[in-house]
DOMAR-568022 format. One record per residue (C-alpha): residue number from 1; residue in one letter; x, y, z. Coordinates in nm, 3 decimals. Each point is the difference from the previous one (the first is absolute). Layout:
<sites>
{nr:NUM, rest:A, u:X, v:Y, w:Z}
...
</sites>
This chain:
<sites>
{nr:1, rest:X, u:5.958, v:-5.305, w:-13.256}
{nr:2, rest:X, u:-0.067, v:0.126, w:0.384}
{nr:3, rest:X, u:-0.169, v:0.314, w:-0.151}
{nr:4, rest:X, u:-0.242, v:-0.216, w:-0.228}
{nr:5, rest:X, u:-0.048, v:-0.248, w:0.337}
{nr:6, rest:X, u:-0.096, v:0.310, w:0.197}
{nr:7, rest:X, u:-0.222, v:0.082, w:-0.291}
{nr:8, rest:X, u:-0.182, v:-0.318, w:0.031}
{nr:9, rest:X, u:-0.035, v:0.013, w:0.382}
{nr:10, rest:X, u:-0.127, v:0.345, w:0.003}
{nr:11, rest:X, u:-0.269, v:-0.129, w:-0.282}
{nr:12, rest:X, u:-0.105, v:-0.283, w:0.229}
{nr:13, rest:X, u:-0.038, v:0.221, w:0.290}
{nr:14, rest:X, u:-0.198, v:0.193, w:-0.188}
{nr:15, rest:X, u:-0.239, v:-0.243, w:-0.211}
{nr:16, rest:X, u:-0.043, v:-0.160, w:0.347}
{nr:17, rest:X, u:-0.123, v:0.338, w:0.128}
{nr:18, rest:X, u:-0.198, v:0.096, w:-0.291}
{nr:19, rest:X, u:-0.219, v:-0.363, w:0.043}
{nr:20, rest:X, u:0.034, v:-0.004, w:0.385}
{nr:21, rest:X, u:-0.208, v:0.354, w:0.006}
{nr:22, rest:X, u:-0.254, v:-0.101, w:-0.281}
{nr:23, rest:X, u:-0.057, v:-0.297, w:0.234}
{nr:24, rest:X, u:-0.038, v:0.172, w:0.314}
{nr:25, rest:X, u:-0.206, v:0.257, w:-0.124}
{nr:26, rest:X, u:-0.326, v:-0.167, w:0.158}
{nr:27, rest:X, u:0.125, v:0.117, w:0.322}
{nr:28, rest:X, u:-0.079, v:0.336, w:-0.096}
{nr:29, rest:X, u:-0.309, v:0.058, w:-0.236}
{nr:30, rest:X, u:-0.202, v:-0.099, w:0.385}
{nr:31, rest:X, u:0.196, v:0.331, w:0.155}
{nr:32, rest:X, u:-0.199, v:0.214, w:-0.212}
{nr:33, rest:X, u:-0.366, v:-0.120, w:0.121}
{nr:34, rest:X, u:-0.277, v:0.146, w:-0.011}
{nr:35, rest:X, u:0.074, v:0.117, w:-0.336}
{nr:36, rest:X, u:-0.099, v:-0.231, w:-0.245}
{nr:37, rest:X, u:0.150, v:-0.150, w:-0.287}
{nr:38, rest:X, u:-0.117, v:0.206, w:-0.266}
{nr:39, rest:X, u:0.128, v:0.341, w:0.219}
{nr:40, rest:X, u:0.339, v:-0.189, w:0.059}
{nr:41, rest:X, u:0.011, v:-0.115, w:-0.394}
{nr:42, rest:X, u:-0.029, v:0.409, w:-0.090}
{nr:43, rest:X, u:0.267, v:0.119, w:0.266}
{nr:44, rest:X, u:0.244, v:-0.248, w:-0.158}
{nr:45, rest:X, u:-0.029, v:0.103, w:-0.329}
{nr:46, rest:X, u:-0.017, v:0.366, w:0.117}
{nr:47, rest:X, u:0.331, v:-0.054, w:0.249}
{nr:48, rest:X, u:0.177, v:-0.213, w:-0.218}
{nr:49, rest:X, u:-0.009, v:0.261, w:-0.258}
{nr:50, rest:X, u:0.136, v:0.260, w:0.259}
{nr:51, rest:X, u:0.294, v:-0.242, w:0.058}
{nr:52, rest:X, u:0.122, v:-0.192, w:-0.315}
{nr:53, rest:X, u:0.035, v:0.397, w:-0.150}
{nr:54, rest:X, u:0.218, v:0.076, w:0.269}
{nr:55, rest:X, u:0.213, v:-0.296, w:-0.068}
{nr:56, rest:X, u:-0.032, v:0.091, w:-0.356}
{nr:57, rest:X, u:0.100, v:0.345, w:0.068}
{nr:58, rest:X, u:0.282, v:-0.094, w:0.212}
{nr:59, rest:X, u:0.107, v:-0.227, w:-0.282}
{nr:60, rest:X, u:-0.030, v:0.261, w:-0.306}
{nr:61, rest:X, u:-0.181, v:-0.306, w:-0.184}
{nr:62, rest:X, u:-0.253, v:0.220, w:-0.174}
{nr:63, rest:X, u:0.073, v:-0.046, w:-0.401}
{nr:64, rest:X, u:-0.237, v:-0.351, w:-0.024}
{nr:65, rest:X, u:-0.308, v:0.294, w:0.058}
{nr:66, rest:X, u:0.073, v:0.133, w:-0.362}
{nr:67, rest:X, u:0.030, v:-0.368, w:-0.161}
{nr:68, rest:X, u:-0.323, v:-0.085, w:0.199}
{nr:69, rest:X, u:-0.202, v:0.324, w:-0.099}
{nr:70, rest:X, u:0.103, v:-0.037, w:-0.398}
{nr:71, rest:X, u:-0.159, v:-0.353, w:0.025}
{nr:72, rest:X, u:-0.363, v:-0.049, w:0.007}
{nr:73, rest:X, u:0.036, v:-0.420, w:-0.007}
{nr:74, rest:X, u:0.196, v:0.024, w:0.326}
{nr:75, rest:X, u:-0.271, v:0.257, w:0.203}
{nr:76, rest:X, u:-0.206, v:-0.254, w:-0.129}
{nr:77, rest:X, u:0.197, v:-0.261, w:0.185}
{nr:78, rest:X, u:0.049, v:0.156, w:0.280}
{nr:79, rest:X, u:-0.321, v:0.139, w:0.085}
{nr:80, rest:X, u:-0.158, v:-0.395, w:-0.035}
{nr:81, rest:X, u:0.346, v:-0.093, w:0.242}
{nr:82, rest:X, u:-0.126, v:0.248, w:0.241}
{nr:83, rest:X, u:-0.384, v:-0.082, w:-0.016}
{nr:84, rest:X, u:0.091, v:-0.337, w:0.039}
{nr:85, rest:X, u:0.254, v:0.036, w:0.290}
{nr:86, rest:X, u:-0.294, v:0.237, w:0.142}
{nr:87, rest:X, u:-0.224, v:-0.369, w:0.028}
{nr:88, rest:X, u:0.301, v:-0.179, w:0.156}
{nr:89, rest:X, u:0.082, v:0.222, w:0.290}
{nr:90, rest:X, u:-0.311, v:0.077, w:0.070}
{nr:91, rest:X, u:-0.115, v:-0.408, w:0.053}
{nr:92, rest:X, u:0.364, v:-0.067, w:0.173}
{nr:93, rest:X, u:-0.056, v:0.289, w:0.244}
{nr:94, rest:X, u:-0.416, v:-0.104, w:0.068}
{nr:95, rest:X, u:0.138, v:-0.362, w:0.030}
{nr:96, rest:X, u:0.284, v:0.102, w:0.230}
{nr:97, rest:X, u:-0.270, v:0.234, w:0.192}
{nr:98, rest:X, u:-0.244, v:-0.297, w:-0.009}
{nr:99, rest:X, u:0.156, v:-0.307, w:0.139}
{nr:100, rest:X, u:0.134, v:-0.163, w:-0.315}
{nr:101, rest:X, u:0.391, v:0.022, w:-0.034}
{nr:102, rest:X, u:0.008, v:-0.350, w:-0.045}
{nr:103, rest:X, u:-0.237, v:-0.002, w:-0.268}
{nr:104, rest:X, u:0.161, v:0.345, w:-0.127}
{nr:105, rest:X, u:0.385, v:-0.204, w:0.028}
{nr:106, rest:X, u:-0.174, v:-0.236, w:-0.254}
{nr:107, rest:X, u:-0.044, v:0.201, w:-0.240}
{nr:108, rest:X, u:0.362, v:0.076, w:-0.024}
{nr:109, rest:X, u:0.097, v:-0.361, w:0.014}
{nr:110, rest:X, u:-0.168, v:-0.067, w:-0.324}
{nr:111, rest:X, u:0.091, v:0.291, w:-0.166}
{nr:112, rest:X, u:0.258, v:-0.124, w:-0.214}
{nr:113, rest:X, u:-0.204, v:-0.275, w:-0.073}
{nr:114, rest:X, u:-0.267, v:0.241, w:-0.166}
{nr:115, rest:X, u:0.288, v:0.209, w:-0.154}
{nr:116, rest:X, u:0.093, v:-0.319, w:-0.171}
{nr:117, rest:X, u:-0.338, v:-0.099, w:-0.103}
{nr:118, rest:X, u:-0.072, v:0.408, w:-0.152}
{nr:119, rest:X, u:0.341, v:-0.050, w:-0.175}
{nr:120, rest:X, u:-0.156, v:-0.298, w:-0.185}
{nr:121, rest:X, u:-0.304, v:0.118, w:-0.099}
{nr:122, rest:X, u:0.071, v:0.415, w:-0.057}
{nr:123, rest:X, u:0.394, v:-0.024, w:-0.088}
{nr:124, rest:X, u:-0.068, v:-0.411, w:-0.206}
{nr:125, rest:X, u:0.349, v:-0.096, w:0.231}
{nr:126, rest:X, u:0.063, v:-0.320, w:-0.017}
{nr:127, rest:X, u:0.013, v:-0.209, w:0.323}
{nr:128, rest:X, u:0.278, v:-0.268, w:0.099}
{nr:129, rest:X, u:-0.116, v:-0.313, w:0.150}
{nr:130, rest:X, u:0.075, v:0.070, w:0.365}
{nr:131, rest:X, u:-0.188, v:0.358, w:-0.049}
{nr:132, rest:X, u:-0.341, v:-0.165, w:-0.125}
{nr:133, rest:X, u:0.038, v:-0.274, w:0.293}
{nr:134, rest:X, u:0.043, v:0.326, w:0.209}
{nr:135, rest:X, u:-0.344, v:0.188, w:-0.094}
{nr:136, rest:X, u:-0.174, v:-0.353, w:0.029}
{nr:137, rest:X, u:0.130, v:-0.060, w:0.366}
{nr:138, rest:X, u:-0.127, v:0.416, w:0.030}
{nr:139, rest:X, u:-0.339, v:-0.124, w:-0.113}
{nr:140, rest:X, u:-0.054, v:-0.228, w:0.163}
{nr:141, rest:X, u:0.067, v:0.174, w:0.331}
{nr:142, rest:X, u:-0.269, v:0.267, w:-0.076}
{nr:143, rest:X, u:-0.214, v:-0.240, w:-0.090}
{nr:144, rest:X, u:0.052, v:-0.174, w:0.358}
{nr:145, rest:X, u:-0.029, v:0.290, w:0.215}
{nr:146, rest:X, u:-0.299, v:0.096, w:-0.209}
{nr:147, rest:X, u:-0.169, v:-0.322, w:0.072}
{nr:148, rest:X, u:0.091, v:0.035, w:0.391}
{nr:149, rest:X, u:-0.082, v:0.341, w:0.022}
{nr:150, rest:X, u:-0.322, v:-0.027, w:-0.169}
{nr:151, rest:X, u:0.086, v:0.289, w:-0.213}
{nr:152, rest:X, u:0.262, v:0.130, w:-0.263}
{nr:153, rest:X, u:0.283, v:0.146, w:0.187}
{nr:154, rest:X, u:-0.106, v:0.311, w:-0.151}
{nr:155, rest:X, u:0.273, v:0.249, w:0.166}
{nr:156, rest:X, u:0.287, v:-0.253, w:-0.065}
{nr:157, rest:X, u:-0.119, v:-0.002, w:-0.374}
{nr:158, rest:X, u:-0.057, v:0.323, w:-0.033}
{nr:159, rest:X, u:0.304, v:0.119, w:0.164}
{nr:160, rest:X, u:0.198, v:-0.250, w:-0.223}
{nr:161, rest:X, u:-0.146, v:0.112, w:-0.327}
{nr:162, rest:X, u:0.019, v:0.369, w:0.064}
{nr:163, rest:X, u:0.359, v:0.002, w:0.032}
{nr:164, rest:X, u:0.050, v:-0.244, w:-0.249}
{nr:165, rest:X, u:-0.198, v:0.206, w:-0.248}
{nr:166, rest:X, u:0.196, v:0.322, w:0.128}
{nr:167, rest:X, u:0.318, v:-0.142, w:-0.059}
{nr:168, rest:X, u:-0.122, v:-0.091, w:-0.360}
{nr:169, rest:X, u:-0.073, v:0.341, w:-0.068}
{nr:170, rest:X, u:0.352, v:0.125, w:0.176}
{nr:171, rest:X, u:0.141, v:-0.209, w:-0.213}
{nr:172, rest:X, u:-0.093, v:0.173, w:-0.316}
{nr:173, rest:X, u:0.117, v:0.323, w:0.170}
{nr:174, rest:X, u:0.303, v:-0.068, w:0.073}
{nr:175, rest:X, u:0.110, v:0.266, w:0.219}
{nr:176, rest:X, u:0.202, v:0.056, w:0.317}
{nr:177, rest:X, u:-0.217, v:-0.103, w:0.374}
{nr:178, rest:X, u:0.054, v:0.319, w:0.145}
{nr:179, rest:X, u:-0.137, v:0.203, w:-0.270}
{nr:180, rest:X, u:-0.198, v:-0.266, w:-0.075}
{nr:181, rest:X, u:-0.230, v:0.051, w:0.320}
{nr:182, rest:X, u:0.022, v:0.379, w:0.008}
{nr:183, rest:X, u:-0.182, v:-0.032, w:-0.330}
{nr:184, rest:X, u:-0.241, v:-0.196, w:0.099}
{nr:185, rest:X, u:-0.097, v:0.183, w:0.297}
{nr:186, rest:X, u:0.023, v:0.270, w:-0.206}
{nr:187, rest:X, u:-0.321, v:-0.111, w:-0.184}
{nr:188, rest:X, u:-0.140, v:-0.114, w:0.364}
{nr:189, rest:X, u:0.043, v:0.301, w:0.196}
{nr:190, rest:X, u:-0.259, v:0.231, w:-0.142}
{nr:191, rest:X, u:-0.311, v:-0.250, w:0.023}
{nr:192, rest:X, u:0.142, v:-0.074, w:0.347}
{nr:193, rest:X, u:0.060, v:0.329, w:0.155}
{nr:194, rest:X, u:-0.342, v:0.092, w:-0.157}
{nr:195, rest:X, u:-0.164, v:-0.325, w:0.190}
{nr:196, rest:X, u:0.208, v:0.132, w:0.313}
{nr:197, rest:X, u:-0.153, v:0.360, w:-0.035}
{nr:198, rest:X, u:-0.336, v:-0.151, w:-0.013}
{nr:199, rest:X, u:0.045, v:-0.229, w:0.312}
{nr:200, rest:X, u:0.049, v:0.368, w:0.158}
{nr:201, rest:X, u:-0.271, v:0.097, w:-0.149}
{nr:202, rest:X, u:-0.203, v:-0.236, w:0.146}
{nr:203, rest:X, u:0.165, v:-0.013, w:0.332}
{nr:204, rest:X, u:0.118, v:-0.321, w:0.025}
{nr:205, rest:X, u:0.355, v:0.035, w:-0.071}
{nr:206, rest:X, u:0.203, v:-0.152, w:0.265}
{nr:207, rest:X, u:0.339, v:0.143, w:-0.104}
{nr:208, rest:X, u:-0.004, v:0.293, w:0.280}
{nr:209, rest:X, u:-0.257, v:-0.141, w:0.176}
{nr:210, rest:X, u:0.180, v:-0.224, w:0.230}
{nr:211, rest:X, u:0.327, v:0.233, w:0.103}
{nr:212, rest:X, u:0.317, v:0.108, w:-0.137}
{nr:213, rest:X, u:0.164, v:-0.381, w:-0.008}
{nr:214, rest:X, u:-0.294, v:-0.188, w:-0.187}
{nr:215, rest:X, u:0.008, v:0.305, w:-0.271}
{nr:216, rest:X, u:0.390, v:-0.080, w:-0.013}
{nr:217, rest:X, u:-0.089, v:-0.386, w:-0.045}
{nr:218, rest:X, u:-0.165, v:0.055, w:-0.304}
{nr:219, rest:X, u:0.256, v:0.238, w:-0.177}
{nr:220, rest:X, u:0.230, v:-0.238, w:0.096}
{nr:221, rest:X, u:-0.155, v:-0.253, w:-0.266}
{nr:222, rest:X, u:0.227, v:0.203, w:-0.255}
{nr:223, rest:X, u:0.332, v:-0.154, w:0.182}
{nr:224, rest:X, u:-0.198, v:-0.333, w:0.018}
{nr:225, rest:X, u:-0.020, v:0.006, w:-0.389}
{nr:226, rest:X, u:0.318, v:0.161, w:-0.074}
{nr:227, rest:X, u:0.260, v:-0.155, w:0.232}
{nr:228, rest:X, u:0.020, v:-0.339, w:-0.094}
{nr:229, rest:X, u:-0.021, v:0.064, w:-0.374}
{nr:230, rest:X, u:0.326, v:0.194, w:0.056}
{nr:231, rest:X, u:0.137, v:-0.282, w:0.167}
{nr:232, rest:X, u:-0.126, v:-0.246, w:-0.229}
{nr:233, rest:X, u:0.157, v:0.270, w:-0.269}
{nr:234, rest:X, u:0.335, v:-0.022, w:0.158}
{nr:235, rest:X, u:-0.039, v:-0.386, w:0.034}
{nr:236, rest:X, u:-0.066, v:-0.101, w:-0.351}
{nr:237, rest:X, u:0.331, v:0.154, w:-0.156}
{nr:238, rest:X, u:0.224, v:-0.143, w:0.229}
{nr:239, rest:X, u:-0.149, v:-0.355, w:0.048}
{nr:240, rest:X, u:-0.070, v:-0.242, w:-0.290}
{nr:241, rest:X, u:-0.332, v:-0.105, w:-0.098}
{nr:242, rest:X, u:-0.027, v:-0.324, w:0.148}
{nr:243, rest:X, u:0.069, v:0.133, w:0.318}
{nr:244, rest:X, u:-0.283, v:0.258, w:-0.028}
{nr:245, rest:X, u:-0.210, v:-0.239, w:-0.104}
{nr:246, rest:X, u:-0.024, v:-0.198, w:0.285}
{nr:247, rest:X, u:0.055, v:0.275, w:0.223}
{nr:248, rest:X, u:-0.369, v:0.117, w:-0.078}
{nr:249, rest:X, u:-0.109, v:-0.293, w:0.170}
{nr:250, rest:X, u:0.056, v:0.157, w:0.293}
{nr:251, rest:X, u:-0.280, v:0.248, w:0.010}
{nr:252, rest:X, u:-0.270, v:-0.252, w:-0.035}
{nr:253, rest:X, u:0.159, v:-0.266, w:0.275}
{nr:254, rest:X, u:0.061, v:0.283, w:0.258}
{nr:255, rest:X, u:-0.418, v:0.109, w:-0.068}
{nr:256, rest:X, u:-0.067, v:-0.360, w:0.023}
{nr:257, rest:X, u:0.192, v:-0.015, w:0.307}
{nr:258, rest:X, u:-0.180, v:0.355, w:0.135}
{nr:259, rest:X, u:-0.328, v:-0.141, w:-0.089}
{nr:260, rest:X, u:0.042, v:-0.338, w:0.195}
{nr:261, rest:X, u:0.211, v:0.077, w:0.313}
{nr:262, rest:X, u:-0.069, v:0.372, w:0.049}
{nr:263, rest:X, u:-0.341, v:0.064, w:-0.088}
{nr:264, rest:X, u:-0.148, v:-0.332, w:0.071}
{nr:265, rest:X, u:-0.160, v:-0.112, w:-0.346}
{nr:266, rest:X, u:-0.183, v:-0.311, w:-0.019}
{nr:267, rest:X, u:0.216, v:-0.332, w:-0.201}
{nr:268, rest:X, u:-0.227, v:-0.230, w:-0.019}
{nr:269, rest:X, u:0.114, v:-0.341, w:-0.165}
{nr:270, rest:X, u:-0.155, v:0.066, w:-0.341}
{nr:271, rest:X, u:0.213, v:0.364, w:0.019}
{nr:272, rest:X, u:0.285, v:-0.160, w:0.081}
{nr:273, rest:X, u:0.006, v:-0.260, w:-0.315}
{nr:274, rest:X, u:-0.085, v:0.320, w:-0.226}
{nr:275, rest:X, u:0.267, v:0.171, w:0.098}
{nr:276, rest:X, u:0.290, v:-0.330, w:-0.006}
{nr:277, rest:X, u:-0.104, v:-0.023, w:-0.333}
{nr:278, rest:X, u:0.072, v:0.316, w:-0.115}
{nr:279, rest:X, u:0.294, v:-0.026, w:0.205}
{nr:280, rest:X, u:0.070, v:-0.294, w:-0.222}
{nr:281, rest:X, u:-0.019, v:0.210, w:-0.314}
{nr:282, rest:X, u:0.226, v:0.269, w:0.114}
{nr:283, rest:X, u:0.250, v:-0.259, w:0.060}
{nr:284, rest:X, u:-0.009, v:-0.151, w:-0.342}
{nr:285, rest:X, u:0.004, v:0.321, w:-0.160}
{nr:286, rest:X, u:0.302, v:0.109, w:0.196}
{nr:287, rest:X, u:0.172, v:-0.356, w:-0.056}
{nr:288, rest:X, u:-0.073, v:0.074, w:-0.387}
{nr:289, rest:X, u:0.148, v:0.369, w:-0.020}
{nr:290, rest:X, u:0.311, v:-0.091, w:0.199}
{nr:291, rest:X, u:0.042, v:-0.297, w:-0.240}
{nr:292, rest:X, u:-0.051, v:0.207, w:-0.286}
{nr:293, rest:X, u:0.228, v:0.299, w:0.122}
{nr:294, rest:X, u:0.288, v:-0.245, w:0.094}
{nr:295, rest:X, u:-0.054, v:-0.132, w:-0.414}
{nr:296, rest:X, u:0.039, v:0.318, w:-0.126}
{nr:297, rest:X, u:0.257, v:0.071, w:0.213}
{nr:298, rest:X, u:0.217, v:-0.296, w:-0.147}
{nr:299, rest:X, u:-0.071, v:0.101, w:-0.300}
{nr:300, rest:X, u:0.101, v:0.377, w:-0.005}
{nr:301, rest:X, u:0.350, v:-0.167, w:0.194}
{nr:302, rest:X, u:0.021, v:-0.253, w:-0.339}
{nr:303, rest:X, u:-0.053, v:0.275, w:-0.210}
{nr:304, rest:X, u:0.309, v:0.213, w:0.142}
{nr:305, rest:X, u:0.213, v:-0.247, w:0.026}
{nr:306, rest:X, u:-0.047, v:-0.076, w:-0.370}
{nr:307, rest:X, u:-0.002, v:0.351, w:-0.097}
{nr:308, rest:X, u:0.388, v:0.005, w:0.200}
{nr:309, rest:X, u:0.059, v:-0.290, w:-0.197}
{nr:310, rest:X, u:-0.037, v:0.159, w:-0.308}
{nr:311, rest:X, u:0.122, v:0.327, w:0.068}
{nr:312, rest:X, u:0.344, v:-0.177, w:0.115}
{nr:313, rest:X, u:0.006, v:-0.224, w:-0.331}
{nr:314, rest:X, u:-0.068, v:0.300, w:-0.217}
{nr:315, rest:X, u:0.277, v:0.204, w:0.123}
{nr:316, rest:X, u:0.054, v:0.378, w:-0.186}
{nr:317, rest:X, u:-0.401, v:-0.033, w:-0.079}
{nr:318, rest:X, u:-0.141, v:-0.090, w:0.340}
{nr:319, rest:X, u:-0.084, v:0.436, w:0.011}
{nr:320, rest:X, u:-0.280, v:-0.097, w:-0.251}
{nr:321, rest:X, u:-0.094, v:-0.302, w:0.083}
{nr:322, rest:X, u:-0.059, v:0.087, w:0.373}
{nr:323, rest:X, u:-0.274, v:0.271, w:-0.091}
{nr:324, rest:X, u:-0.242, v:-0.247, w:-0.151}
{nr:325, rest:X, u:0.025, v:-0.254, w:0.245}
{nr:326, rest:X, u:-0.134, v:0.205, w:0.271}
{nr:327, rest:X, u:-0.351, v:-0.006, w:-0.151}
{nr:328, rest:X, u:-0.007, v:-0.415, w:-0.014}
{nr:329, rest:X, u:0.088, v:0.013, w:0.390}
{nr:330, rest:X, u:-0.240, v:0.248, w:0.075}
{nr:331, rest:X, u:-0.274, v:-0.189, w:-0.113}
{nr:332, rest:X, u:0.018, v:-0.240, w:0.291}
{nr:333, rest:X, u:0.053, v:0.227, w:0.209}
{nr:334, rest:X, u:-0.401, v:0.053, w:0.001}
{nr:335, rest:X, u:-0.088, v:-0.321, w:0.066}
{nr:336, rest:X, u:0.043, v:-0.015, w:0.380}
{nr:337, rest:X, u:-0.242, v:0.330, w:0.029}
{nr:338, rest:X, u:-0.272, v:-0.214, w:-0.213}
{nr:339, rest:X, u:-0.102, v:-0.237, w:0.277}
{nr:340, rest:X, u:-0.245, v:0.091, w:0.278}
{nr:341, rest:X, u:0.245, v:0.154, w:0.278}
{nr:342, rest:X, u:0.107, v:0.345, w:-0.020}
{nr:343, rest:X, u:-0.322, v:0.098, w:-0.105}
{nr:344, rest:X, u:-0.117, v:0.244, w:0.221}
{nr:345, rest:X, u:0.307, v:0.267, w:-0.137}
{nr:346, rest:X, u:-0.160, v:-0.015, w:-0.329}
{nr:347, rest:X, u:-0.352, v:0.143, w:0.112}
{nr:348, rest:X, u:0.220, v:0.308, w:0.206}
{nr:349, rest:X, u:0.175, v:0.082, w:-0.312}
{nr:350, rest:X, u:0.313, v:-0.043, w:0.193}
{nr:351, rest:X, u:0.141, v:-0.296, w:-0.248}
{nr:352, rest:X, u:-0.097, v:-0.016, w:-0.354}
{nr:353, rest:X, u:-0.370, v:-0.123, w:-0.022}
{nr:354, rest:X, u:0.124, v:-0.212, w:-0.337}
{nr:355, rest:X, u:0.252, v:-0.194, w:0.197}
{nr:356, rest:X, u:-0.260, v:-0.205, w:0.216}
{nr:357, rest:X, u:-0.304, v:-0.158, w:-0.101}
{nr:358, rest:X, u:-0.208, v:0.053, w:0.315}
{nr:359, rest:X, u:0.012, v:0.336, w:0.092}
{nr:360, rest:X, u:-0.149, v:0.011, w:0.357}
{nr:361, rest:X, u:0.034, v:0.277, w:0.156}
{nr:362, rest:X, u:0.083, v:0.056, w:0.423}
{nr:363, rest:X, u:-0.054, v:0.379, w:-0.022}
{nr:364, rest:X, u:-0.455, v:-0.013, w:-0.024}
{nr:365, rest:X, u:0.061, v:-0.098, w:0.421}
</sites>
């Protein structure tokens, strides 16, 4: 029991690390000015590379490379996971670089909204009530800040619908974060070394240019990338889903909170109703998992208990009779992963991308 509650502690620790870095990370795309986005966007992929095969060297995890090679479908996959990861760190980090972490902290507010909504219309899931009242409230928030802002909320949306689409098309991969990233910069690091060489070329690279602790800035995006997936890796089999779920919450609120207090953004009224809305929805869809996940947990306890019941009142057979049981009590076990929370462990691979039905993904920051 004190080994499992150490377990659980440790996994807090380390989901609250894994969200608390992906939220802070703002603080450091402005360190490595003057080089712009697209420069920074190739020395990730490049670095990260470099430093999720380390960690899968140090971890011997190298027999998914085989399964991955013998399967067109999944190259497939993953090279559209990586082009489209590609578009959302590259927007997050010229946001970041260009005064909009609020606006960027938006996008990852309604992400699980626009998981939900891709789940409906790619996937045909079926909605509950709360869910739909959810991606209305959602709606109606863009469509507010919209109106105030006198424009579409374009890095918010596309933010949102990047990483919603990636962790759509993680989900049909279905393999481990780690080497889930290494093979997607994999299929990055040749066009971006290349773009790299020809910023050399044309003498306008700044890594080198601007001394010794700039140039180890930008490697460092590599342990930007890598170090809170491992975290979030660690976190996600020692906590349970609902926990993780709202634990990725965290990210977005401490941007929010970078944007507004540290770097000054603007809230104007209209911004400020936008975002309570959404605000709003998050809430609902949280109240609605939870709900949901206590349900099913009531219903897995029912289920044992009868399956006791009947193992005691068959006596000599209950060796038989246990075996089939287990399946009817696994099947609720599912149901608490369906709801909206937890997602985000889906899209990393870490947790079974058929247990939850909105696989958002942390790991694009």
């Amino acid at each position: 029991m004190e080994t499992k509650k150490n377990e659980a502690r440790a996994g807090l620790l380390y989901g609250i690390g894994a969200y608390g870095m992906w939220g802070l990370v703002p603080l450091f795309w402005p360190l490595v000015k003057p080089a712009g986005a697209v420069e920074i966007l190739a020395h990730r992929m490049v670095w990260s590379l470099a430093f999720v095969g380390l960690a899968l060297l140090a971890l011997r995890r190298w027999d998914w490379i085989r399964e991955l090679v013998r399967s067109p479908r999944k190259l497939g996959l993953i090279t559209v996971a990586a082009t489209v990861i590609s578009v959302n760190w590259g927007v997050y980090i010229w946001a970041v670089n260009n005064g909009r972490v609020v606006e960027s902290s938006l996008g990852y507010f309604i992400n699980p909204l626009v998981t939900i909504a891709l789940g409906v219309l790619v996937l045909k899931e079926r909605l509950r009530p709360a869910q739909w009242a959810a991606v209305g409230v959602g709606l109606t928030a863009v469509v507010v800040l919209a109106v105030g802002a006198g424009r579409p909320p374009w890095v918010s949306l596309t933010l949102a619908f990047s990483f919603a689409l990636y962790g759509l098309v993680k989900k049909q991969v279905n393999i481990g974060g780690l080497e889930s990233l290494a093979a997607e910069t994999a299929v990055q690091f040749l066009p971006a070394l290349a773009y790299l060489f020809w910023l050399g070329g044309q003498g306008t690279l700044a890594f080198g240019a601007h001394g010794a602790g700039h140039a180890a800035l930008l490697a460092a995006t590599g342990l930007v990338t890598a170090v809170p997936l491992i975290c979030f890796g660690a976190a996600a089999i020692r906590v349970p889903l609902s926990t993780l779920g709202l634990l990725q919450y965290l990210a977005p609120v401490f941007q929010f909170l970078l944007g507004v207090v540290y770097f000054h953004e603007a809230m104007p009224a209209e911004r400020w109703a936008g975002f309570s809305l959404v605000w709003l929805a998050l809430t609902i869809l949280s109240w609605d998992a939870l709900r949901t996940a206590r349900r099913s947990r009531a219903a897995v306890e029912s289920a044992k208990a009868e399956a006791e019941a009947a193992a005691v009142g068959a006596g000599p057979v209950a060796g038989p009779v246990s075996g089939p049981m287990a399946d009817p009590v696994a099947g609720p076990v599912a149901g608490p992963a369906s709801g909206p929370v937890g997602a985000s462990a889906a899209a990393a691979g870490v947790i079974p991308p058929d247990a939850l039905s909105t696989p958002s993904a942390q790991p694009g920051r």
